[in-house]
N, CA, C and O atoms as a GROMACS GRO file, in nm:
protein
  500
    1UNK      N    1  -5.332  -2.790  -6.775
    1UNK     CA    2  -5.305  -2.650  -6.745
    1UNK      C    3  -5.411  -2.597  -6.649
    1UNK      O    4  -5.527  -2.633  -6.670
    2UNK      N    5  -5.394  -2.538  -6.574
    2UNK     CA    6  -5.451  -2.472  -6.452
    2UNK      C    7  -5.521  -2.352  -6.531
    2UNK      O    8  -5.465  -2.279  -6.613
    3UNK      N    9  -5.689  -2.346  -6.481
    3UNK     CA   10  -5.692  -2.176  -6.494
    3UNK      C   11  -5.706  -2.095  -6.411
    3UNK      O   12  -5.744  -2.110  -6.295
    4UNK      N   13  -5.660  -1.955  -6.492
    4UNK     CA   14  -5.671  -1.875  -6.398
    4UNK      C   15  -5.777  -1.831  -6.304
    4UNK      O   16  -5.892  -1.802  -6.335
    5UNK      N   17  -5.719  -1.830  -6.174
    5UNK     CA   18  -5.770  -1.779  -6.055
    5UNK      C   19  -5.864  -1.583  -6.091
    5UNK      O   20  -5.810  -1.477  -6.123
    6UNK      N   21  -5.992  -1.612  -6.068
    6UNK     CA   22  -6.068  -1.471  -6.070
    6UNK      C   23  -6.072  -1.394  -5.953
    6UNK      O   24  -6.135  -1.432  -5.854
    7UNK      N   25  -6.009  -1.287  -5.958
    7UNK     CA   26  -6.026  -1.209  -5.853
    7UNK      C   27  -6.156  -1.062  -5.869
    7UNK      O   28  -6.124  -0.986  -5.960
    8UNK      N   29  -6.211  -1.044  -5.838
    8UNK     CA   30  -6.310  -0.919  -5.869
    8UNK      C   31  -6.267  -0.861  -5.716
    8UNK      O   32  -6.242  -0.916  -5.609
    9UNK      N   33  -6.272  -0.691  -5.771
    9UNK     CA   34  -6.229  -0.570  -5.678
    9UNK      C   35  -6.333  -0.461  -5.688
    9UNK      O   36  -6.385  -0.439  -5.798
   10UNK      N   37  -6.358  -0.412  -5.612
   10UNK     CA   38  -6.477  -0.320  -5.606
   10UNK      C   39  -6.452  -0.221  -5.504
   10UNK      O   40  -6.469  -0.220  -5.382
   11UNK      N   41  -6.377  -0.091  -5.636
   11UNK     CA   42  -6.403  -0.006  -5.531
   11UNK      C   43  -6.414   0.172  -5.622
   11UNK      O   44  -6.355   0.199  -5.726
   12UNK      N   45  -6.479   0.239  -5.565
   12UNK     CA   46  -6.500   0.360  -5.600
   12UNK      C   47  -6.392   0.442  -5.706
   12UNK      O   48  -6.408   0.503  -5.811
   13UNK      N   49  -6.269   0.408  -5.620
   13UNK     CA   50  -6.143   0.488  -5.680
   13UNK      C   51  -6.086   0.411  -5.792
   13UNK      O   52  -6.040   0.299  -5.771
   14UNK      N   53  -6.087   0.467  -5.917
   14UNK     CA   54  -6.064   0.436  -6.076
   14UNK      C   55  -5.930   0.380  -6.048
   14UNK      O   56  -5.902   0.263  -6.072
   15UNK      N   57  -5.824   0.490  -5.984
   15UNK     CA   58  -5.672   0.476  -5.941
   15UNK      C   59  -5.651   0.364  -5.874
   15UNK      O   60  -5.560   0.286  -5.902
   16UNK      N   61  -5.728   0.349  -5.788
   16UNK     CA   62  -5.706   0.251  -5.688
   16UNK      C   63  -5.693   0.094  -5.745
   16UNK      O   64  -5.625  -0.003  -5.710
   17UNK      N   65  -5.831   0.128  -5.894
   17UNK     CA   66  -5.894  -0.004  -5.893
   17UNK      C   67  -5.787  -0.067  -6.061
   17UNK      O   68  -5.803  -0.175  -6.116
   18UNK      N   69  -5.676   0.055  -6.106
   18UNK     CA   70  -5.584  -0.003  -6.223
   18UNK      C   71  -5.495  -0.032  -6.131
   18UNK      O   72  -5.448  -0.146  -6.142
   19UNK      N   73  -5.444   0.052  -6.016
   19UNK     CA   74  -5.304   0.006  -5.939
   19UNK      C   75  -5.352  -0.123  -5.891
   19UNK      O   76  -5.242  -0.179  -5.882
   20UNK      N   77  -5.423  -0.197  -5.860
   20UNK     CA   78  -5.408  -0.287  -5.740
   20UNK      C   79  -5.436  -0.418  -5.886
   20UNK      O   80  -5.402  -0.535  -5.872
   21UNK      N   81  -5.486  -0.377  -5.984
   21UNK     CA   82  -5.538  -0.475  -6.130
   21UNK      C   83  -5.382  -0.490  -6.170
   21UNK      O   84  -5.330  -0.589  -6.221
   22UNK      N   85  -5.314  -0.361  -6.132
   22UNK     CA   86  -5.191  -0.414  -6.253
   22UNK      C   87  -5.108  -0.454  -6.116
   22UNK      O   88  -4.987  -0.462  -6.139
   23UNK      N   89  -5.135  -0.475  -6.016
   23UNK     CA   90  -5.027  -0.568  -5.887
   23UNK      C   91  -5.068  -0.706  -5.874
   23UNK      O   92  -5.020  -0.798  -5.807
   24UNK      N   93  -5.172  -0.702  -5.957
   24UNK     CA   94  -5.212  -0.846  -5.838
   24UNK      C   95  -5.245  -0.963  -5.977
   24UNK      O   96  -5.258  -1.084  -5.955
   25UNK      N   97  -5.254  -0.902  -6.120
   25UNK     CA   98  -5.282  -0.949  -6.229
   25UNK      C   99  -5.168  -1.041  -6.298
   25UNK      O  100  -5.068  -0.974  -6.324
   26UNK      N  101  -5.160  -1.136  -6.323
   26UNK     CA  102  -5.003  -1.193  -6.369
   26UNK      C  103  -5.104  -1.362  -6.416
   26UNK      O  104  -5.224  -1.383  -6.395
   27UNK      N  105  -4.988  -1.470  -6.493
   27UNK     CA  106  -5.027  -1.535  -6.550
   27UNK      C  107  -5.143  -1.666  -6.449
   27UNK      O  108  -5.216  -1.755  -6.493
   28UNK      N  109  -5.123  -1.636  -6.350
   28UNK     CA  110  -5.180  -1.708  -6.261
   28UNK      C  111  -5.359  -1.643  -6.206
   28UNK      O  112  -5.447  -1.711  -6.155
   29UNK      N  113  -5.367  -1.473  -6.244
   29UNK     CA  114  -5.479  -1.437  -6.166
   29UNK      C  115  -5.524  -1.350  -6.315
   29UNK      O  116  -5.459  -1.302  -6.408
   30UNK      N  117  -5.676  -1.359  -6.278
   30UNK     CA  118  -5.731  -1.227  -6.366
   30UNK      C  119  -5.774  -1.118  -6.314
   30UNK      O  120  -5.845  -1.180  -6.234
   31UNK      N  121  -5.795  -1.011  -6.287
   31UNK     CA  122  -5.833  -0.953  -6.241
   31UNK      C  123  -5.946  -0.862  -6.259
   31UNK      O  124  -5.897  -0.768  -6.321
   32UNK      N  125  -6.093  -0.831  -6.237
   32UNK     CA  126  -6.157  -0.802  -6.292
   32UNK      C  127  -6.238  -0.684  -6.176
   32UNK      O  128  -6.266  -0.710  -6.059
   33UNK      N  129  -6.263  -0.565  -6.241
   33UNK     CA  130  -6.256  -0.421  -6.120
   33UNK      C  131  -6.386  -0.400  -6.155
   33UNK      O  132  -6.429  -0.417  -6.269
   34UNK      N  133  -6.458  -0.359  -6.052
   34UNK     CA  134  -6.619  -0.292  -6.066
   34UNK      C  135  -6.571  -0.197  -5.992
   34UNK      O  136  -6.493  -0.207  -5.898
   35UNK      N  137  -6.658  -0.032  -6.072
   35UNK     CA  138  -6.651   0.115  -5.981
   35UNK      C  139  -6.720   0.141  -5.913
   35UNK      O  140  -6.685   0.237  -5.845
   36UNK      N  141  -6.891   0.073  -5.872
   36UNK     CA  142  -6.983   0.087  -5.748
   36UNK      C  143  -7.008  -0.019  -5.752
   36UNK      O  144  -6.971  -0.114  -5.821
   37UNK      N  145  -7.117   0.002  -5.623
   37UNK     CA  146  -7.174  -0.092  -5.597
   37UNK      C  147  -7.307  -0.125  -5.656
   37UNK      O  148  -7.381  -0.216  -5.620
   38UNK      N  149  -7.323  -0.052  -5.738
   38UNK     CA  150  -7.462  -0.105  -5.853
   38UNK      C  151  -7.428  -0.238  -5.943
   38UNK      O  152  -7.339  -0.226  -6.027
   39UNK      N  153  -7.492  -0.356  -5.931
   39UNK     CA  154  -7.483  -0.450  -5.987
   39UNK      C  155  -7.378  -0.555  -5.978
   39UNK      O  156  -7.366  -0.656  -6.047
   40UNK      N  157  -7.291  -0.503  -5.860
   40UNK     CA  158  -7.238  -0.617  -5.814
   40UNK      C  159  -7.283  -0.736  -5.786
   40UNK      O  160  -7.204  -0.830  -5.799
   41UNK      N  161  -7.426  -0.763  -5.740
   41UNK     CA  162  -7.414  -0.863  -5.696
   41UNK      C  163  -7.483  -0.984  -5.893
   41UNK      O  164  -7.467  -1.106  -5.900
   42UNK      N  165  -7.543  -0.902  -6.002
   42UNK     CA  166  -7.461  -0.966  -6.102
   42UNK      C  167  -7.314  -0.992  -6.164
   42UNK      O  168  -7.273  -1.086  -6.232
   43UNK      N  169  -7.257  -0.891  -6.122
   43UNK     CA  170  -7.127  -0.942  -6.197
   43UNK      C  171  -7.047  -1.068  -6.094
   43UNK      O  172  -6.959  -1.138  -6.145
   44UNK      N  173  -7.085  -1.085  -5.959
   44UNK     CA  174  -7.047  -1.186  -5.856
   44UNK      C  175  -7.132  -1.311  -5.919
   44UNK      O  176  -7.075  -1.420  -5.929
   45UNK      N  177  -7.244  -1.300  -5.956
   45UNK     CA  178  -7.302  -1.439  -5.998
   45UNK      C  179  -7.274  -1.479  -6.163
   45UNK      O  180  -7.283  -1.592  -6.210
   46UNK      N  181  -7.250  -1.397  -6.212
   46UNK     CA  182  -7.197  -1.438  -6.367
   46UNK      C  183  -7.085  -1.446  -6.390
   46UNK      O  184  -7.047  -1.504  -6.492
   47UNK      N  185  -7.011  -1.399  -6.316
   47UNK     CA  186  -6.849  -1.396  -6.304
   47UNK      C  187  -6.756  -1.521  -6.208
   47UNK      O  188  -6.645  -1.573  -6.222
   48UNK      N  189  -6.863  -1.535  -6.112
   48UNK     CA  190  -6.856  -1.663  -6.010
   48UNK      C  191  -6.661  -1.639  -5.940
   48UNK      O  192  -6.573  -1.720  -5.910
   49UNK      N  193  -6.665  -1.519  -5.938
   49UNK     CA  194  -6.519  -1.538  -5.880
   49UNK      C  195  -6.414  -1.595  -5.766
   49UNK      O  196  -6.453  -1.633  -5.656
   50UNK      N  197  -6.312  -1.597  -5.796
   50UNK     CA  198  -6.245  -1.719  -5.696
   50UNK      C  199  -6.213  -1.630  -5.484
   50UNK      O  200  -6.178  -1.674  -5.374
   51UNK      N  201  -6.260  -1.469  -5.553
   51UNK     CA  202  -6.208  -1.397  -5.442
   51UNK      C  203  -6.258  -1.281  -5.491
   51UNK      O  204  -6.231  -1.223  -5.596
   52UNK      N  205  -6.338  -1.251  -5.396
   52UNK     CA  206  -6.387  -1.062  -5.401
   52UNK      C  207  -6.351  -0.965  -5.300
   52UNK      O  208  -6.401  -0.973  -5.188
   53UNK      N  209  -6.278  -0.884  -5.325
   53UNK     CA  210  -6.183  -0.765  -5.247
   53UNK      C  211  -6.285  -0.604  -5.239
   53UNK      O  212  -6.286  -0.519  -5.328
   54UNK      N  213  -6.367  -0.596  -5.104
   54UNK     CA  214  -6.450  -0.499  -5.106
   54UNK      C  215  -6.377  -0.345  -5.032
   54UNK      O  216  -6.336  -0.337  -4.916
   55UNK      N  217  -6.376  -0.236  -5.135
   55UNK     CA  218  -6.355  -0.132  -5.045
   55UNK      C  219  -6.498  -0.071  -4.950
   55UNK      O  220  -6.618  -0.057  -4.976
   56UNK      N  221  -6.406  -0.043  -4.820
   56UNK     CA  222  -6.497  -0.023  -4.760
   56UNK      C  223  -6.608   0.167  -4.803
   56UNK      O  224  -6.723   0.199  -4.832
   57UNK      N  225  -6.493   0.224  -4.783
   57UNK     CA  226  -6.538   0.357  -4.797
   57UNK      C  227  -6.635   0.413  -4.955
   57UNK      O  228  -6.611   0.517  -5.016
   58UNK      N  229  -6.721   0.332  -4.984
   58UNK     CA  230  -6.780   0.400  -5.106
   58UNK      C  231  -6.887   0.443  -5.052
   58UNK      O  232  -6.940   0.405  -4.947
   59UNK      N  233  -6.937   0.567  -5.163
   59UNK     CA  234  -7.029   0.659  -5.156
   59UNK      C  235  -7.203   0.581  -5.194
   59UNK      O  236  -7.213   0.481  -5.265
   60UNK      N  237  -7.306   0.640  -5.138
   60UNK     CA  238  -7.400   0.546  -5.121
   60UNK      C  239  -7.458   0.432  -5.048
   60UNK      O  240  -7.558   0.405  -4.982
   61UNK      N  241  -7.305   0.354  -5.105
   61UNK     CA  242  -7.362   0.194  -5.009
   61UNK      C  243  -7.213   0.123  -4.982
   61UNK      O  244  -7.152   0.070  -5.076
   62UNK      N  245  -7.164   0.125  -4.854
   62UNK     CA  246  -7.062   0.104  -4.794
   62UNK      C  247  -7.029  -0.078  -4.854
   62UNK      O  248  -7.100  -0.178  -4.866
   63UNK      N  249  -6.876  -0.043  -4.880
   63UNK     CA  250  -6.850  -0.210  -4.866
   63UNK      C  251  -6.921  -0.294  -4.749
   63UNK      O  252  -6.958  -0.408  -4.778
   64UNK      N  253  -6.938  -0.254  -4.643
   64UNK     CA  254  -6.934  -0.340  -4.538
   64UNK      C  255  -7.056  -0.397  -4.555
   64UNK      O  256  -7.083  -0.516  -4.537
   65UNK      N  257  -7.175  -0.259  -4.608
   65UNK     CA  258  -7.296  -0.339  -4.616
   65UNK      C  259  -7.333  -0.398  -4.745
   65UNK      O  260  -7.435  -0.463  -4.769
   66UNK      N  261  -7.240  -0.367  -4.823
   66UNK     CA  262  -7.267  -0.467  -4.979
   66UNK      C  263  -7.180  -0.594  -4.971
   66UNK      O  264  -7.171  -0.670  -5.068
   67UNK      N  265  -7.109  -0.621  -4.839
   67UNK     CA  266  -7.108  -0.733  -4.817
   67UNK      C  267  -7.186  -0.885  -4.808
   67UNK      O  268  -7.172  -1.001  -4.846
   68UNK      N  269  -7.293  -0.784  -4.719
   68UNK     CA  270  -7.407  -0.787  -4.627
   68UNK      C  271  -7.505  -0.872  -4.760
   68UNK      O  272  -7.546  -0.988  -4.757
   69UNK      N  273  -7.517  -0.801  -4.839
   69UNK     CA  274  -7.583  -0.850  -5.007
   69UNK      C  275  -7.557  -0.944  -5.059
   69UNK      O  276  -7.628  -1.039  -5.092
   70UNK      N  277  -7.411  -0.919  -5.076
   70UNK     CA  278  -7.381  -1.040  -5.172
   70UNK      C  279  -7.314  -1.210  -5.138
   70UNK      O  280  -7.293  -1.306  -5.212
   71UNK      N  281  -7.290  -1.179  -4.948
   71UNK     CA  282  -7.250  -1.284  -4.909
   71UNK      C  283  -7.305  -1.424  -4.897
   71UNK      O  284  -7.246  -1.529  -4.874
   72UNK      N  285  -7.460  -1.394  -4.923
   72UNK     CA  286  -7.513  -1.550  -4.981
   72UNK      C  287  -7.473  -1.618  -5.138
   72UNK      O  288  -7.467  -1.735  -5.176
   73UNK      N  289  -7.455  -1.519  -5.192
   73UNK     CA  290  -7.399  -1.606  -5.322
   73UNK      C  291  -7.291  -1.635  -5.316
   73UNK      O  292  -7.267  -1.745  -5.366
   74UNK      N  293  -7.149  -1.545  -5.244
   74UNK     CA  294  -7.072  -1.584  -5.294
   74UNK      C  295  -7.009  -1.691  -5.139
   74UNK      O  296  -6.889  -1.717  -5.130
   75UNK      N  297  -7.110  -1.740  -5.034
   75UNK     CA  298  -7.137  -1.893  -4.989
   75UNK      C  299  -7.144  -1.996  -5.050
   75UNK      O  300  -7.091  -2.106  -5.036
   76UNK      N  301  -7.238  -1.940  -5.141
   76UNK     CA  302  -7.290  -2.122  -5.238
   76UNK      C  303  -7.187  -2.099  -5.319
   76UNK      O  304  -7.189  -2.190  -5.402
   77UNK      N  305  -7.080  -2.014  -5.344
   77UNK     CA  306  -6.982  -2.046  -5.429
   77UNK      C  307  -6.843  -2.059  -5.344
   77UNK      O  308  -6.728  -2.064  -5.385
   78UNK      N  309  -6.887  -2.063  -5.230
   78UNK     CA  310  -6.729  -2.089  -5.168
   78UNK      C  311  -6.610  -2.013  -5.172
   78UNK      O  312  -6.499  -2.055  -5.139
   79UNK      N  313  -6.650  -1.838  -5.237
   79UNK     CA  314  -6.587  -1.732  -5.253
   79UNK      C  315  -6.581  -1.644  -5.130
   79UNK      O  316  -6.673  -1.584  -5.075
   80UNK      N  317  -6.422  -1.651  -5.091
   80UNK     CA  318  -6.417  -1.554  -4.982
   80UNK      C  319  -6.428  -1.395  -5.016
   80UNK      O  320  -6.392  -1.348  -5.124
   81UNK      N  321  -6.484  -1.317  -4.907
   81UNK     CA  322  -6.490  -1.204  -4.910
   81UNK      C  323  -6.395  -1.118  -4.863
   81UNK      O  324  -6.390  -1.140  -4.742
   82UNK      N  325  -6.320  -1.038  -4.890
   82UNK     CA  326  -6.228  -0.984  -4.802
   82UNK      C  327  -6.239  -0.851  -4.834
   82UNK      O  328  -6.244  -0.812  -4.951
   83UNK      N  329  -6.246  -0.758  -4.707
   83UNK     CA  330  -6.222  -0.632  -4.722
   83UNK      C  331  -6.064  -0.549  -4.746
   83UNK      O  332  -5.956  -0.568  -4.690
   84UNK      N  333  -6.100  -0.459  -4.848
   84UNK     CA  334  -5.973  -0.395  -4.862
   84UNK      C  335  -5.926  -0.232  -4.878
   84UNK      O  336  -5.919  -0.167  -4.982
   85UNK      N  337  -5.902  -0.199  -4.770
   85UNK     CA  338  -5.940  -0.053  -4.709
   85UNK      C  339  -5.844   0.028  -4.663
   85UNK      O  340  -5.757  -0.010  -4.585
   86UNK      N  341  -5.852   0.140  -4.708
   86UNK     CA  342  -5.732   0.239  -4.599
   86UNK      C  343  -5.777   0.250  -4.500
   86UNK      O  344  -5.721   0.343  -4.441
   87UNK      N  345  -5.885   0.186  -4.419
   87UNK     CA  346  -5.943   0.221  -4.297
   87UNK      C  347  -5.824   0.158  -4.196
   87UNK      O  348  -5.744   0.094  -4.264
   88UNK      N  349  -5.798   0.158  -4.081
   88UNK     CA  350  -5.683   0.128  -3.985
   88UNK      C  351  -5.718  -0.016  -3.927
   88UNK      O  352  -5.840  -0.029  -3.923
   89UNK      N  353  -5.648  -0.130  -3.880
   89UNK     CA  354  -5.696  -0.212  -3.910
   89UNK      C  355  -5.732  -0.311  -3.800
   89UNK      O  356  -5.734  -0.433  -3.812
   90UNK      N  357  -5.764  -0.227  -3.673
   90UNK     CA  358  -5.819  -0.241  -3.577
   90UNK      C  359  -5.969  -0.263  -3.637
   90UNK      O  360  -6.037  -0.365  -3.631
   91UNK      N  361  -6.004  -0.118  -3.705
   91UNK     CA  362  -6.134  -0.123  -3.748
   91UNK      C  363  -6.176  -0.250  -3.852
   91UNK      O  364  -6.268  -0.329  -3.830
   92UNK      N  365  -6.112  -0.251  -3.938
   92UNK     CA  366  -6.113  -0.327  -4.069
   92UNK      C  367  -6.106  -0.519  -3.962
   92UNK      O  368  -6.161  -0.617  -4.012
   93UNK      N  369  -6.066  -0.524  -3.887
   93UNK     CA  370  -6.080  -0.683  -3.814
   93UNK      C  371  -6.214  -0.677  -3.759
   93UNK      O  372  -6.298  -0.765  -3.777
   94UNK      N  373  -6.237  -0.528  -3.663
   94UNK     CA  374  -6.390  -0.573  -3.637
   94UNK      C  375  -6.460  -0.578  -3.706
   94UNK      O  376  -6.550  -0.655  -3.670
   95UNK      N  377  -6.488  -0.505  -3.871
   95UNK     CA  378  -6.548  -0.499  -3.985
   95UNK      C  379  -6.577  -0.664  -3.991
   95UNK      O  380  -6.674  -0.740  -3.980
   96UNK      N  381  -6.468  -0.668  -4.008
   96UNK     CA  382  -6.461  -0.829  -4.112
   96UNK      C  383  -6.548  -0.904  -3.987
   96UNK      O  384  -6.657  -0.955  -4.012
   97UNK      N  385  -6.519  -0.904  -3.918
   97UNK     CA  386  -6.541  -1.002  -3.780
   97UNK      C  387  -6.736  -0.980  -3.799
   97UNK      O  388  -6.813  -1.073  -3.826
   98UNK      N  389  -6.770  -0.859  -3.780
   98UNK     CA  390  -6.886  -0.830  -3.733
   98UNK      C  391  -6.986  -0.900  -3.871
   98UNK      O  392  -7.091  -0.962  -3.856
   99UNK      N  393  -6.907  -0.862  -4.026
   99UNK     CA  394  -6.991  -0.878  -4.135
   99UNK      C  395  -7.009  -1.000  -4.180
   99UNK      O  396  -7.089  -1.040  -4.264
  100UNK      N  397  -6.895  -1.081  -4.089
  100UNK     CA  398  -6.872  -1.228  -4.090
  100UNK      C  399  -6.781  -1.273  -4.238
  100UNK      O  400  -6.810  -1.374  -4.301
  101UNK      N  401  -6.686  -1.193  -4.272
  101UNK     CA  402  -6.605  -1.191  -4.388
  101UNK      C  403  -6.500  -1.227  -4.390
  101UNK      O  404  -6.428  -1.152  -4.323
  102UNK      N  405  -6.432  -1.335  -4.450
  102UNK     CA  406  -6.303  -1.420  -4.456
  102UNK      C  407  -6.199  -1.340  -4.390
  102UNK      O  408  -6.149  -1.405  -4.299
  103UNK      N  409  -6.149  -1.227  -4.402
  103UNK     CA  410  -6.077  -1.108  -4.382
  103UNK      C  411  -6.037  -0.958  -4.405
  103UNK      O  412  -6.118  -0.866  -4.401
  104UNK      N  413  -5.935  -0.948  -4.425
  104UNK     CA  414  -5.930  -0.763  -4.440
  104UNK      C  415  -5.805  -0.749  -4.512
  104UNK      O  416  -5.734  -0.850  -4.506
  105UNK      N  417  -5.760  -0.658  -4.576
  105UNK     CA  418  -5.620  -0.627  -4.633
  105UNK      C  419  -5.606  -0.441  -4.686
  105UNK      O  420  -5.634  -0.367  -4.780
  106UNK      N  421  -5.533  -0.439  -4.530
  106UNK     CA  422  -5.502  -0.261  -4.546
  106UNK      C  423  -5.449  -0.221  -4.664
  106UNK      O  424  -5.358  -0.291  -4.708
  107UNK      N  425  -5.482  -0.127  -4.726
  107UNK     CA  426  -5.430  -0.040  -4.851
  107UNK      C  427  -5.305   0.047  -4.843
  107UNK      O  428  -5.303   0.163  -4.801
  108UNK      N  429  -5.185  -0.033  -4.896
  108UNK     CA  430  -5.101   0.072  -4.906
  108UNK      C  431  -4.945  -0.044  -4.905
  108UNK      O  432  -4.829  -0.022  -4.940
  109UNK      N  433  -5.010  -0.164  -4.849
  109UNK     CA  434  -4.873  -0.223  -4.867
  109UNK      C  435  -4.906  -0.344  -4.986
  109UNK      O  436  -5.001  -0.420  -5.001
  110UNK      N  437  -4.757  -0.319  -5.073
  110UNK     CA  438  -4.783  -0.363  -5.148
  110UNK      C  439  -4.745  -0.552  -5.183
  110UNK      O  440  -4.784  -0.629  -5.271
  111UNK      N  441  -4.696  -0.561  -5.121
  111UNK     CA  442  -4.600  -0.698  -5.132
  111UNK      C  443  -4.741  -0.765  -4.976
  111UNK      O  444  -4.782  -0.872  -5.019
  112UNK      N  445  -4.789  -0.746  -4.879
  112UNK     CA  446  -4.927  -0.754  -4.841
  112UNK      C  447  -5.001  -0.791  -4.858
  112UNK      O  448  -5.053  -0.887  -4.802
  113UNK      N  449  -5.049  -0.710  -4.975
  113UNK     CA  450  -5.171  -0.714  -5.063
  113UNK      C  451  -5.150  -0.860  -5.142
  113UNK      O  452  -5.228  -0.955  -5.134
  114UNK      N  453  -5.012  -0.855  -5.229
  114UNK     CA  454  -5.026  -1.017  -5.305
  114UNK      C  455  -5.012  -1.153  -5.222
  114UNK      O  456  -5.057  -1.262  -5.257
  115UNK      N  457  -4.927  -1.120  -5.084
  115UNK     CA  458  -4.919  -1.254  -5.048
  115UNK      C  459  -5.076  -1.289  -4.992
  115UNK      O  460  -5.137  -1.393  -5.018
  116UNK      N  461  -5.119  -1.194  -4.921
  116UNK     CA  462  -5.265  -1.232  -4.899
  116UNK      C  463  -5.372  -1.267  -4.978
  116UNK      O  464  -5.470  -1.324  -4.930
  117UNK      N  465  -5.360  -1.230  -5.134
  117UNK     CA  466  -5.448  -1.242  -5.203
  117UNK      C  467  -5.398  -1.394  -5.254
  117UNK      O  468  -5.479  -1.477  -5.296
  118UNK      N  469  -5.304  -1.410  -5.247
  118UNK     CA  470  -5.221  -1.538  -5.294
  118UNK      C  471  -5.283  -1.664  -5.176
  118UNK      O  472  -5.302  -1.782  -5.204
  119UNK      N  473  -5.311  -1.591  -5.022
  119UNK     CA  474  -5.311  -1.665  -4.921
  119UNK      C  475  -5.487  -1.725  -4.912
  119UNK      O  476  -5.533  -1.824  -4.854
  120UNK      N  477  -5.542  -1.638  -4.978
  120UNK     CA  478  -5.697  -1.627  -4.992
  120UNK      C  479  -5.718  -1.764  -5.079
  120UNK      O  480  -5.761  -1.875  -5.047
  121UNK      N  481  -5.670  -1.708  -5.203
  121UNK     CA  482  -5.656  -1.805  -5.299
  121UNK      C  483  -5.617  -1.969  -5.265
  121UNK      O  484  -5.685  -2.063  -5.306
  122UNK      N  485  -5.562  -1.976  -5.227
  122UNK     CA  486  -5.512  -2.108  -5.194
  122UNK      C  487  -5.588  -2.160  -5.118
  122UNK      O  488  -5.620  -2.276  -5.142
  123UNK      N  489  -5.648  -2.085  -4.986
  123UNK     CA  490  -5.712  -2.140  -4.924
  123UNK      C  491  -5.850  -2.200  -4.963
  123UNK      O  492  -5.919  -2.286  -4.908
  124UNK      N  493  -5.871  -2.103  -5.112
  124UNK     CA  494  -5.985  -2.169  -5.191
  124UNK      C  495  -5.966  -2.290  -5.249
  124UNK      O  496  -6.068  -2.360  -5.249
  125UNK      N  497  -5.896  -2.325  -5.284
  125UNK     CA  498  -5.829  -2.391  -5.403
  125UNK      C  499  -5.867  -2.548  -5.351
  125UNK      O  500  -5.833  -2.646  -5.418
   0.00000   0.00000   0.00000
């Protein structure tokens, strides 16, 4: 039996962070949501997840630069980073591009969101 695939999501919005837990959660993925960016980069090393989905727009300390943090660990773990943002996605490619991050996945489409997270995944696998 296969286990499940860990996804960790990190983002400010509570709403954001049950809607996208109860889309993307099913017998194949777990899904596991942090609300800042305080201590992410423990729950990335104790959690060791298969895929971390950063919003960009949080208060304090921007996804882009808590990328910036946690992208050496989740190297030695072979965990892609992907941003996931209502930002437009011109911006969100140079994001990814500049922070040096697997990719991006605009907020709002929903069938999107799983094949890519599905597409992430695999590519880990």
């Amino acid at each position: 039996m296969q286990s499940k695939k860990k996804v960790l999501i990190v983002d400010d919005d509570e709403l954001h962070l049950y809607t996208t837990k109860e889309l993307l959660q099913n017998d194949f993925i777990e899904v596991i949501t942090h609300k800042n960016w305080l201590g992410v980069t423990n729950v990335v090393r104790n959690l060791q997840p298969d895929l971390v989905l950063l919003d960009i727009n949080m208060p304090a300390l921007s996804g882009d630069k808590l990328a910036t943090i946690i992208k050496p660990y989740c190297e030695a773990m072979k965990t892609p980073i992907v941003f996931h943002s209502s930002n437009d996605e011109d911006s969100l490619r140079d994001l990814a591009k500049t922070h040096g991050v697997r990719g991006y996945i605009c907020k709002g489409n929903i069938g999107d969101l799983r094949s890519k997270v599905n597409q992430y995944l695999k590519l880990q696998a």
